[in-house]
N, C-alpha and C positions, 0 to 999 in steps of 0.2 A: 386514688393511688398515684403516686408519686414517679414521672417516668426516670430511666435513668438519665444522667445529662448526654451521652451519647446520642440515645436514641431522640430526646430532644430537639436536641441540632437536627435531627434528619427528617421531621415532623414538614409537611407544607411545604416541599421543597418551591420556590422562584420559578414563575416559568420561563420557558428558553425557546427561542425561534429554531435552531439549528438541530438543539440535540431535545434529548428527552430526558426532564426534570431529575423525575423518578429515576431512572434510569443511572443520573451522576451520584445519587444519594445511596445506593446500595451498598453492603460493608465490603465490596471488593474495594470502594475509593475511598481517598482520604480528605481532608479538609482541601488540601490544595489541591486536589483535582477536580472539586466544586468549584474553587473561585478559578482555576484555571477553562472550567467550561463556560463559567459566564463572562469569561473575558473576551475567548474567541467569540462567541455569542455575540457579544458586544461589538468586537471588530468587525465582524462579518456583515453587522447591518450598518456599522461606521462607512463602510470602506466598500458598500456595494455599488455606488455610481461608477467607481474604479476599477474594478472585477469584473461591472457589464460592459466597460470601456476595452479593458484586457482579451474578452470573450469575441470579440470583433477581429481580433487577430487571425494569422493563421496557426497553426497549430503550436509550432516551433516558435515562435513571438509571443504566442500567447506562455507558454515554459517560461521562458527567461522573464517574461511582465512579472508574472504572479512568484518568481522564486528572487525577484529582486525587492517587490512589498512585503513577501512573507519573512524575507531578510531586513528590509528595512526595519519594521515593524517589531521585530525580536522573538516572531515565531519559527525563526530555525534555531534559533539555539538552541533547542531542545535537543537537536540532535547529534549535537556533541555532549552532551551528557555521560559520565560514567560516575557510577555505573549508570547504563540507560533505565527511562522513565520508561518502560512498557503503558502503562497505565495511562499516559499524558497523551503519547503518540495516539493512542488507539481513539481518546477524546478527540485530538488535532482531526483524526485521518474522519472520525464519523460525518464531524460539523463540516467540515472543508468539502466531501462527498456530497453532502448534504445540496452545500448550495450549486457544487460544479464538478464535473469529473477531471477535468482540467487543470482546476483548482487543486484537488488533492493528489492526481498527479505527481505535479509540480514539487507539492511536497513529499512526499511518498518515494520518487527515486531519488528525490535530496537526503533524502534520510538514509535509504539502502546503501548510496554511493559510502556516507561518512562512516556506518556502522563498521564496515572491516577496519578502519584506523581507527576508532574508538577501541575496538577491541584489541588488536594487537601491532598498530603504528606505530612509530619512534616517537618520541617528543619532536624533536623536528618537524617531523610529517605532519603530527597534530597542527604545529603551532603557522603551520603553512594552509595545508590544505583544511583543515577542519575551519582554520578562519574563516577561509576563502566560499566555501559548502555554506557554513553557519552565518553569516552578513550578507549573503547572495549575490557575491562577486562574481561566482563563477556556476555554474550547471554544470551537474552530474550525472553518472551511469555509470551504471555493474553490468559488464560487457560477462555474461557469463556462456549464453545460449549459442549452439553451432549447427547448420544444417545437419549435417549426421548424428550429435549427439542428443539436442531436445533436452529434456531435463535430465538425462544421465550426464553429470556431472564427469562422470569417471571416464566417457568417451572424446572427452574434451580432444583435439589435434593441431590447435595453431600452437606453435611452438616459439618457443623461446631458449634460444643457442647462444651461450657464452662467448662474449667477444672482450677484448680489451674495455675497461673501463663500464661495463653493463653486461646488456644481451640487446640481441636483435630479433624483433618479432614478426614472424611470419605465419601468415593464414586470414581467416577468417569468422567474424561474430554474424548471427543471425538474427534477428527478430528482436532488436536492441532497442531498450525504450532510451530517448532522446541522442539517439545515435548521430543524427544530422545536428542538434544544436548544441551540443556537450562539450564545456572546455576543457574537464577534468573525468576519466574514464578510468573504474578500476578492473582491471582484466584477468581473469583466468589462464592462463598459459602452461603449455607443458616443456618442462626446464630439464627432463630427462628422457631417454629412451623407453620408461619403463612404463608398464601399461598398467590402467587403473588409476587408481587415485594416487599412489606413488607417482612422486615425480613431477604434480601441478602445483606451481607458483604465484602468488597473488602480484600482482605490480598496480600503481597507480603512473598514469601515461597521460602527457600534455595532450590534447585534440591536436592541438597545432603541429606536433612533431610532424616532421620531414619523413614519407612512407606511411601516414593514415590518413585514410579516405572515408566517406560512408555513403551509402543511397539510401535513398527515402525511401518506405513504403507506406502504403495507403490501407486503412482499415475499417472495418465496416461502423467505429465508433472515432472521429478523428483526435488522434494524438500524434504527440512526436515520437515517431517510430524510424528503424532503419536495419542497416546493416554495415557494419565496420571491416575494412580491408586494411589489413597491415603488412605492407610491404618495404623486407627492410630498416623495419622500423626502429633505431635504435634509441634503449633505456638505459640511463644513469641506474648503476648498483643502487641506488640508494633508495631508487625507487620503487625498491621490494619491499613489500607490506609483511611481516611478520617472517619466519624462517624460510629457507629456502627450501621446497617440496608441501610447505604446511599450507598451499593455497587450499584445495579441499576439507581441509576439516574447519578452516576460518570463512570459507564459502556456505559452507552446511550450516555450522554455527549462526551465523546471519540470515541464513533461509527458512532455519527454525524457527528464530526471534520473531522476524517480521513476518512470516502467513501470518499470525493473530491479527495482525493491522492490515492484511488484506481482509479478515472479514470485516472491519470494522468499517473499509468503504464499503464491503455487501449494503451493510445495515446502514450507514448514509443514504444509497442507492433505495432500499428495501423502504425506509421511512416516508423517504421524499412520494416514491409513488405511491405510497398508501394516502398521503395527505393527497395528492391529485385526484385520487380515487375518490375519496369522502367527500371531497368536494362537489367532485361532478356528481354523485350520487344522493346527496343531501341537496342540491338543486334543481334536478330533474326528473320531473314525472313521469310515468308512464300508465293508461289507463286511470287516469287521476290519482296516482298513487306515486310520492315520490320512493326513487329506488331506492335509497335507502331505507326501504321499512318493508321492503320484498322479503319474504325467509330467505330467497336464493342468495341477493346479495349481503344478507347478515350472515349468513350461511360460509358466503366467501372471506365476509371482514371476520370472521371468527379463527378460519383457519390461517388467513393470514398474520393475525393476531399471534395465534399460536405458534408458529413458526418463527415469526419475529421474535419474541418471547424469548424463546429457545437459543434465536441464534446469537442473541447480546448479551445473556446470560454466559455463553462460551464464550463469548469473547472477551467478558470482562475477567472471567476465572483466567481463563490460557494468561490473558497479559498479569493478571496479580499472583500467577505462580512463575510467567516469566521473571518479575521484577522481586519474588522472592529466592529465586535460584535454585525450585524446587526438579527433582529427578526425572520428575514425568511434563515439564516445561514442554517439550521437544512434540510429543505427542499432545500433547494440548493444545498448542498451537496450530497441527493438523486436524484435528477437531475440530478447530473455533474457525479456520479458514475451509475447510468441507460444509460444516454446517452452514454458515453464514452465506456462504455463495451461491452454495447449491438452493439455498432459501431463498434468497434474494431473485437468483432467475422463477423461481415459481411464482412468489408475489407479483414482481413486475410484471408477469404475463396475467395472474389473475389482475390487478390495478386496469390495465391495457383492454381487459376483456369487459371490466366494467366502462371503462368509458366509450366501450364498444367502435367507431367506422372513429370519431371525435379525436382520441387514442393514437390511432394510425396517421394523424395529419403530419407532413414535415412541418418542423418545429415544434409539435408538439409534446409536452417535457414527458410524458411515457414512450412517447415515441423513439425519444431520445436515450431515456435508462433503458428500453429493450435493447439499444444496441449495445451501449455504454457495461453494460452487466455480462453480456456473455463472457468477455476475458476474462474476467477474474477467477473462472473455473480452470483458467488455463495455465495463466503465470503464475511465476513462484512455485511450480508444481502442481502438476493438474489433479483435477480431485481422486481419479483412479490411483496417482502417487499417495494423497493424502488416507486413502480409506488401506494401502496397504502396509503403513505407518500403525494406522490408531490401530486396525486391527492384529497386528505385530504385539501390539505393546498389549492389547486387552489379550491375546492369547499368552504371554511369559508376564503375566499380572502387574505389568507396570502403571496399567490406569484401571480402573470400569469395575 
């Protein structure tokens, strides 16, 4: 029998250090997203003396290291794209996870920051700041989060009051990824009296302006983290991102796109420890028997298995109906970042349980993904957000 030439091409796929063969060859991807995984693939063992050189840094150095190679190198252009590459990012975000959280970080809120100007930026803005994001001139953040509001968007309260020639911003950002080292910050602001999502305006604002400030804080998995004061602060008109009141629906719009690429670190995350796990289990005995040939621990690699399965599966749907522009994108995306995460913390803990006291050493890289994994059930919408999304949409039949 004669295959078709599609299925062909997809026959024995190459294998790959970072990501998973099979995996890129599914009909969610396309040719280029093949030769796009074995390139990162390829860079990531090019360029690992350099990466373990960056990893030395402190958290905030280590940002700017890896978002000026990821720029040198010409893996941020991706995310000036339009329309955007769902399907690329989510390749980028797995392998980059894969080898560092750090790593994918770096890229990760470089991407966030660009996606509101991609979507509704001036030319101008584009050919400014998206260069600047895209070549790794500069380090980004999506100042969204506020002590009283959390992920209700619509609670938002630092303001932003019309004054000659701009607005002037006052208040405060909470829980901001790269808040301490960000040259370029895109901010959430409320431009009216009016409560709810009327009334919030998107701006992009210099770090350096005259009135922002930020403090570090410290987290149980180390990144660039903080919190942003704006006092005073004042913004050039111009540096309002899409209409004025339309920051909420271009904020949402962009928190939709990107959960699918936060599962996709889950499943970097979820990979790496299962490969630590086989390891240590396929070289160690116990009762002369090595663990990996116990029912208990096949027992564990199976439902891990499963669950993995499961959650690359949604993730590669949520992003190829993202980047088809399909109605139920928005809930898919909550799917793919619920599943994946919520996965991801289970495996890492079974991985950690196999390599048993070994597991819990500092420095030890499960040691490291149990802490490194908890967030991601948090930002971008914590999963309690996400399950009353899909289950939203699976009750007025818009998925399932």
């Amino acid at each position: 029998m004669t295959l078709p030439k599609s299925t062909i091409n997809r026959v024995a796929p190459k294998s790959l250090r970072y990501l998973d063969a099979a995996y890129v060859k599914l009909p969610f991807f396309e040719e280029r997203h093949v030769s796009l995984a074995h390139s990162i693939d390829e860079w990531l063992i090019k360029r690992d003396p350099e990466i373990t050189a960056i990893l030395e840094l402190e958290p905030s150095e280590s940002v700017h290291g890896f978002v000026r190679i990821l720029g040198r190198d010409g893996w941020l252009d991706i995310i000036r794209r339009d329309p955007p590459d769902l399907r690329a990012v989510v390749l980028i975000r797995e392998a980059l996870a894969y080898r560092h959280d750090l790593l994918d970080f770096a890229f990760g809120i470089q991407a966030l920051t660009a996606a509101a100007l991609v979507m509704c930026g001036e030319s101008f803005q584009k050919d400014r700041y998206l260069r600047e994001l895209a070549t790794g001139a500069c380090v980004g953040s999506f100042a969204l989060s506020e002590k009283g509001a959390g992920s209700n968007l619509m609670a938002v309260q630092l303001s932003a009051s019309e004054t000659e020639g701009g607005f002037l911003l006052n208040g405060n950002k909470h829980w901001i990824a790269n808040a301490d080292t960000a040259d370029r910050v895109v901010v959430l602001a409320r431009t009216s009296g009016s409560a709810g999502a009327i009334g919030l305006s998107l701006f992009i604002v210099d770090a350096s302006t005259p009135g922002v400030s930020s403090s570090p804080m410290g987290l149980i998995a180390p990144r660039s983290f903080g919190h942003l004061h704006f006092e005073q602060c004042k913004v050039p008109m111009d540096h309002l991102i899409g209409p004025l009141g339309g920051g909420f629906a271009i904020a949402v719009n962009v928190l939709e796109r990107f959960r699918a690429t936060v599962g996709a670190t889950a499943n970097g995350f979820a990979r790496r420890a299962l490969h630590e796990a086989r390891g240590y289990a396929r070289k160690h005995d116990i009762r002369n028997e090595r663990l990996a040939d116990l029912p208990v621990i096949c027992h564990m690699f199976a439902n891990i298995a499963t669950t993995l399965e499961a959650a690359q599966l949604t993730v590669a749907r949520a992003a190829w109906e993202i980047d088809l522009d399909r109605d139920s994108c928005a809930a898919r995306s909550s799917l793919a970042k619920l599943q994946a995460t919520e996965g991801a913390q289970s495996i890492v803990d079974q991985c950690l349980q196999i390599c048993g006291a070994s597991g819990l050493l500092k420095g030890a890289i499960t040691e490291r993904l149990y802490r490194e994994v908890r967030s991601l059930r948090i930002y971008e919408g914590t999963s309690e957000i996400q399950r009353n999304i899909v289950g939203s949409a699976v009750a007025n039949l818009e998925m399932g």
